[in-house]
C-alpha positions in Angstrom: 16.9 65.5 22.1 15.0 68.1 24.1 17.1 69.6 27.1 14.4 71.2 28.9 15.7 68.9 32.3 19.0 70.1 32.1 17.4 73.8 31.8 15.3 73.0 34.8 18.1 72.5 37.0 20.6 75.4 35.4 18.4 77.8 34.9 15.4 77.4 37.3 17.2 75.7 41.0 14.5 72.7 40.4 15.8 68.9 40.4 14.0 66.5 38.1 14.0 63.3 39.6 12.7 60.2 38.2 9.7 58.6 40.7 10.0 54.2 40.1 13.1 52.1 39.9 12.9 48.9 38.8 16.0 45.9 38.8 15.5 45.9 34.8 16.7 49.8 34.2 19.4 49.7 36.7 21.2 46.5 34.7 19.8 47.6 31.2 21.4 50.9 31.2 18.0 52.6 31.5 18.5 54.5 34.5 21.7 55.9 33.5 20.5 56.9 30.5 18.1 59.0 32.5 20.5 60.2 34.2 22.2 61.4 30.9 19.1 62.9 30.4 19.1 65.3 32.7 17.6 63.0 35.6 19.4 64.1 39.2 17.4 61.7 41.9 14.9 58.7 42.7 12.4 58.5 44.4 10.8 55.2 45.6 7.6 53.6 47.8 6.9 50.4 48.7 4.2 50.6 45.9 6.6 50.6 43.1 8.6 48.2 44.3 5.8 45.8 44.6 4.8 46.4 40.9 8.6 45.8 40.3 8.9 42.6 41.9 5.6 41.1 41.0 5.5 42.6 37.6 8.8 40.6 36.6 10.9 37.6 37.1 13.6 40.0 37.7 14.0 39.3 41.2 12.6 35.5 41.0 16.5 33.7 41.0 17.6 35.9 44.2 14.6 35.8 46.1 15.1 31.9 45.6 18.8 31.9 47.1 17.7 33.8 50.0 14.7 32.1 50.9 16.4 28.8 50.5 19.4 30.0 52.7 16.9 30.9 55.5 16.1 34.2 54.9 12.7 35.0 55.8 10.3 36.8 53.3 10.2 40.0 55.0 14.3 39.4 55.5 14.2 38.3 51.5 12.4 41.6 50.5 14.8 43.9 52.0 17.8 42.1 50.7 16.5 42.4 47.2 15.7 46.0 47.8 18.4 47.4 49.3 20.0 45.6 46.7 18.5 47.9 43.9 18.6 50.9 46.1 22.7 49.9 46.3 22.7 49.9 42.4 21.0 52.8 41.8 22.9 54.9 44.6 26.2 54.4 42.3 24.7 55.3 39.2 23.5 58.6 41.3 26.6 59.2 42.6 28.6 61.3 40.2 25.5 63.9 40.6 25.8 63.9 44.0 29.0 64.6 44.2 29.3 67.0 40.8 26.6 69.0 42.8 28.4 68.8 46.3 25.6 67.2 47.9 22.5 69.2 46.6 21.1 65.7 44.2 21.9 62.3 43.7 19.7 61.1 46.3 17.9 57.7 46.1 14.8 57.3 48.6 14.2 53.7 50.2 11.5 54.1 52.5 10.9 52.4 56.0 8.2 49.7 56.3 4.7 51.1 56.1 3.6 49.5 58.8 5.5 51.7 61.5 3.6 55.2 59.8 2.4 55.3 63.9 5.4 54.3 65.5 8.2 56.9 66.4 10.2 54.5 67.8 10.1 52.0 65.2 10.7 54.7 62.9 13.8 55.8 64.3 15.2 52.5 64.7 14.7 51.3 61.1 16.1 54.7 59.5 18.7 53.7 61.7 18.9 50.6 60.9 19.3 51.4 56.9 21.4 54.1 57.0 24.0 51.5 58.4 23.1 48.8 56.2 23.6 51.3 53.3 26.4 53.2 54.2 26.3 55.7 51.1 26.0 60.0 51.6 23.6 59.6 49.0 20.8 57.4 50.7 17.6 59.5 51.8 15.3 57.2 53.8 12.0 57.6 53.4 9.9 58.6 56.9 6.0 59.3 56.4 4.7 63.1 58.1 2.3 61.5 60.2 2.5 62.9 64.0 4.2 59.8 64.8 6.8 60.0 61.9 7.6 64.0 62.6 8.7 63.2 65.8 11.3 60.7 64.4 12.6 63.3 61.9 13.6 65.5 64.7 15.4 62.7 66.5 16.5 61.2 63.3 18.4 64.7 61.8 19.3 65.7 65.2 21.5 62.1 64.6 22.8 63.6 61.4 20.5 61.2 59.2 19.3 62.5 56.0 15.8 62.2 55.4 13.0 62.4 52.9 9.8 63.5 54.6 7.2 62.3 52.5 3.4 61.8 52.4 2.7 65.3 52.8 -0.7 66.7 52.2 -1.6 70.3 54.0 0.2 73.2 55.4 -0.2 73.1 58.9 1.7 69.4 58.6 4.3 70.7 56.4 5.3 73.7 58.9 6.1 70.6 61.7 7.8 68.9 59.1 10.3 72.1 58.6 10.0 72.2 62.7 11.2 69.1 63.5 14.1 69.6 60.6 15.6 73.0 61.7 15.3 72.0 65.3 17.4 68.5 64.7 19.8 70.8 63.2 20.0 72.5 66.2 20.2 69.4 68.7 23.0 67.9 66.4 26.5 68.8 67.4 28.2 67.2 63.9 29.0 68.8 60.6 25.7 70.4 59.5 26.7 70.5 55.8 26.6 66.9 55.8 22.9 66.6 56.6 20.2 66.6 54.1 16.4 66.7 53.6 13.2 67.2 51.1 9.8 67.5 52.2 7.8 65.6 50.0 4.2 67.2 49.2 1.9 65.0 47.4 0.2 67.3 45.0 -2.4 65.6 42.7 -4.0 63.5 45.1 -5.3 66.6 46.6 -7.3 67.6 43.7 -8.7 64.2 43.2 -10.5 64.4 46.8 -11.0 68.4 46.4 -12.7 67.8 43.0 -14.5 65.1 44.2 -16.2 67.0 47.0 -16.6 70.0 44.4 -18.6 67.7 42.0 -20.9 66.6 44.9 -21.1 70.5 46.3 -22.2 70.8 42.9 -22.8 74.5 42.8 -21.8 76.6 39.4 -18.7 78.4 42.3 -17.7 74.9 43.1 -17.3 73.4 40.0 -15.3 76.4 38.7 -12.6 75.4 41.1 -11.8 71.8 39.9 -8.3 71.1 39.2 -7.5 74.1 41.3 -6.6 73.4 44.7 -3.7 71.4 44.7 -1.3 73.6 42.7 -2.3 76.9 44.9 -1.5 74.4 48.3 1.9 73.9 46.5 2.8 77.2 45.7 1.4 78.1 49.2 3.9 75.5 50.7 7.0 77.0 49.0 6.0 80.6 50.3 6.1 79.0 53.7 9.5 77.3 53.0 11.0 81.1 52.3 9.5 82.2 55.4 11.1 79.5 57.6 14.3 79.4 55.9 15.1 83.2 56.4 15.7 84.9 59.5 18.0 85.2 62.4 17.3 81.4 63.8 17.7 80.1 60.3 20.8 82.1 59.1 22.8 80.9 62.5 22.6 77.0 61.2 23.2 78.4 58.0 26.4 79.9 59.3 27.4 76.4 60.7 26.3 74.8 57.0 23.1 73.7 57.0 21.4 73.0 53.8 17.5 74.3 53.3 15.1 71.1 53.7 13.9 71.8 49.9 10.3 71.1 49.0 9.5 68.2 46.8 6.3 68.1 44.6 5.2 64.4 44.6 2.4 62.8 42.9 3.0 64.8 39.9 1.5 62.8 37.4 -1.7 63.9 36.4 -4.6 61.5 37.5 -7.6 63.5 35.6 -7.3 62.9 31.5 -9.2 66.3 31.3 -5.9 68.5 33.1 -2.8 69.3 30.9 0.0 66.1 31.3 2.5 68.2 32.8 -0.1 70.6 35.1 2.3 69.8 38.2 5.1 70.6 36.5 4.8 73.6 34.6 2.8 75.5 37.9 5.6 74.5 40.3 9.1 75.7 39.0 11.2 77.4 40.9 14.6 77.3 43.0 15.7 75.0 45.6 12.7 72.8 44.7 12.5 69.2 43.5 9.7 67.2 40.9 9.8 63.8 41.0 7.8 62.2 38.1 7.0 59.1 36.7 8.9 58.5 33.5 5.4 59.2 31.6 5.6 62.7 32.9 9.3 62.7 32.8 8.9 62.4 28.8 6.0 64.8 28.8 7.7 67.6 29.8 11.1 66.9 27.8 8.5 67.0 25.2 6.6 70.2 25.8 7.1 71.3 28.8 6.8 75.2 29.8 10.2 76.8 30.9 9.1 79.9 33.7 9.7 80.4 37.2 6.1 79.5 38.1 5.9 78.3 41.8 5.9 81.8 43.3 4.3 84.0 40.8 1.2 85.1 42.5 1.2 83.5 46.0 -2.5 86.1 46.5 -4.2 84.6 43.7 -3.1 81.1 45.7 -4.5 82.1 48.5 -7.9 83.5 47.2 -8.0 79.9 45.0 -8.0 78.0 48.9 -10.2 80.7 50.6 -12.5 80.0 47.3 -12.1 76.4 48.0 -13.5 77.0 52.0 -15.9 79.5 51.0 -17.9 76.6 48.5 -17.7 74.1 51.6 -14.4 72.0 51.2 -12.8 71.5 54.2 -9.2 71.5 53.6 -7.7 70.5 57.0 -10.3 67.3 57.0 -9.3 66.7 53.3 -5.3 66.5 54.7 -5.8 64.5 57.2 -8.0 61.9 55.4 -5.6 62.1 52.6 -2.7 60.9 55.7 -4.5 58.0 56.2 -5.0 57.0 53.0 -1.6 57.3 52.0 -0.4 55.3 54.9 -3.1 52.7 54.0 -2.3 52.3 50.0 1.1 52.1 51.2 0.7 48.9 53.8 -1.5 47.6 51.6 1.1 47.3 49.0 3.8 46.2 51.0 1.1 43.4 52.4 0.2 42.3 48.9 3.8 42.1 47.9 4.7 39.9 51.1 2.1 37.4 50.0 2.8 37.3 46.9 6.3 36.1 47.8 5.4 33.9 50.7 3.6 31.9 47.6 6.6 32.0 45.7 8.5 30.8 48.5 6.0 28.1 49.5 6.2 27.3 45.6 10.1 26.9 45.5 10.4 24.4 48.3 7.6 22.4 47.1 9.6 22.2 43.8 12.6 21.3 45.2 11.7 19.5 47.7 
């Protein structure tokens, strides 16, 4: 068996997680056999957990003892979530506490629905950290303007939080904002509190390369496949930056842990790019990866071992200012990005309430 995930952690500072869960691995031993692996966190959206539930009968027998106690679908969903999440969390424990609190994380995130809403935010982070009681939980809150906002209050609670749905620079500094100053404005134990900022990394070549192929131009179409590895390695120079320093150093004093960046939407969506182009590009310490099991195996396979991520942070920056210069506008491309993310997401959680209000509708009828 290769051992190149293990290596990634020892020897580079970068977590492999695994990005899906599903009931199946959790009772079949699959998960922990990841785990085994060299797997040290999950990651999940309400996307995979609607191919989860729809794609099996796994979750059929307990979605029929809730409804028919009461529950309502939306109230069913979370109780068959949060039971997986619960599941999982103990499988990840050992890691999080082998590693003092650095991995084991599972993500749940908040409903997709409140991407706009700080307060409802807030509240439902709330509102899961006390349903799932476990150091291990990160819940999911989406970078939109709305959501930042929440993070501050949310860590300035002492909650730990993944920040996903990342997609530009400028968005990831208020990210790293709103985290160091919650830090400040909480008064508990700082050591205690824990973060990732998730940045979604091959969505942003699909919509760069898209606009290249329409720029057309010999320049433009040299860039394809490009643009979202130099924002990445861009972002990690700006996580050094923040995390250094006088302000930084005096939470550091009192504990705090570095919000580490997470590369998300690793899996490669253009056949023509290597199978492990987010991977190999992005290694280096006090990051995380979180891949889909396809890429997971990828890299176990043949995978490239080298502290990558901060290698040449000016040919980065020449790759973007190349990007500009052919007539890709990257802060338009982030923000349209936002809203799409925030769109797929509702979408799936919509599709996946439907789909068990029919089941529900289906059960009384047939015992009725």
């Amino acid at each position: 068996m290769s051992e190149r995930l293990q290596t990634l952690y020892s020897d580079f500072g970068q977590s492999p997680w695994l990005d899906n869960l599903r009931r199946g691995w959790i009772t079949g031993g699959e998960l922990a056999r990841w785990v085994e692996r060299g797997v040290r966190g999950i990651t999940s959206n309400p996307t995979i957990f609607q191919k989860a539930i729809e794609g099996s009968d796994e979750y059929d027998a307990q979605f029929r003892e809730l409804t028919a106690a009461g529950k309502s679908v939306d109230e069913a969903y979370w109780e068959a979530v949060i039971a997986d999440i619960t599941d999982a969390l103990a499988i990840l424990r050992p890691v999080h506490d082998e590693s003092d609190g650095v991995d084991g994380y599972v993500s749940l995130e908040v409903a997709p629905s409140l991407a706009r809403d700080t307060a409802g935010t807030v509240n439902a982070a709330r509102d899961l950290h006390a349903r799932i009681a476990q150091p291990n939980l990160f819940v999911k809150v989406p970078a939109t303007a709305e959501g930042v906002t929440a993070i501050r209050q949310l860590v300035s609670e002492g909650h730990s939080i993944n920040v996903t749905l990342i997609f530009g620079i400028d968005r990831y500094d208020e990210v790293i904002e709103a985290y160091i100053a919650g830090l400040e404005d909480y008064d508990g134990d700082l050591s205690q509190v824990a973060s990732v900022a998730s940045f979604f990394v091959s969505r942003v070549d699909t919509e760069v390369d898209r606009q290249l192929d329409a720029i057309g131009s010999v320049e433009a179409l040299a860039l394809r496949g490009r643009t979202a590895v130099a924002q990445a390695q861009s972002a990690y120079r700006l996580f050094q930056q923040r995390f250094s320093g006088a302000r930084w150093e005096a939470l550091a004093a009192r504990g705090a842990r570095v919000q580490r960046p997470l590369w998300a939407s690793t899996s490669t969506k253009n056949p023509a790019y290597p199978d492990t182009l987010y991977v190999d590009t992005l290694i280096g310490p006090d990051t995380v990866n979180t891949m889909p099991e396809a890429t997971l195996e990828a890299f176990e396979d043949h995978g490239t071992l080298a502290r990558t991520v901060d290698a040449d942070f000016a040919a980065a920056d020449e790759v973007l200012a190349n990007v500009e210069r052919a007539g890709v506008d990257l802060d338009a491309v982030s923000a349209l990005l936002e809203d799409q993310g925030v769109a797929s997401f509702a979408k799936s959680f919509d599709e996946l309430l439907t789909a068990l209000t029919v089941k529900a509708d289906d059960s009384r009828r047939s015992t009725g």
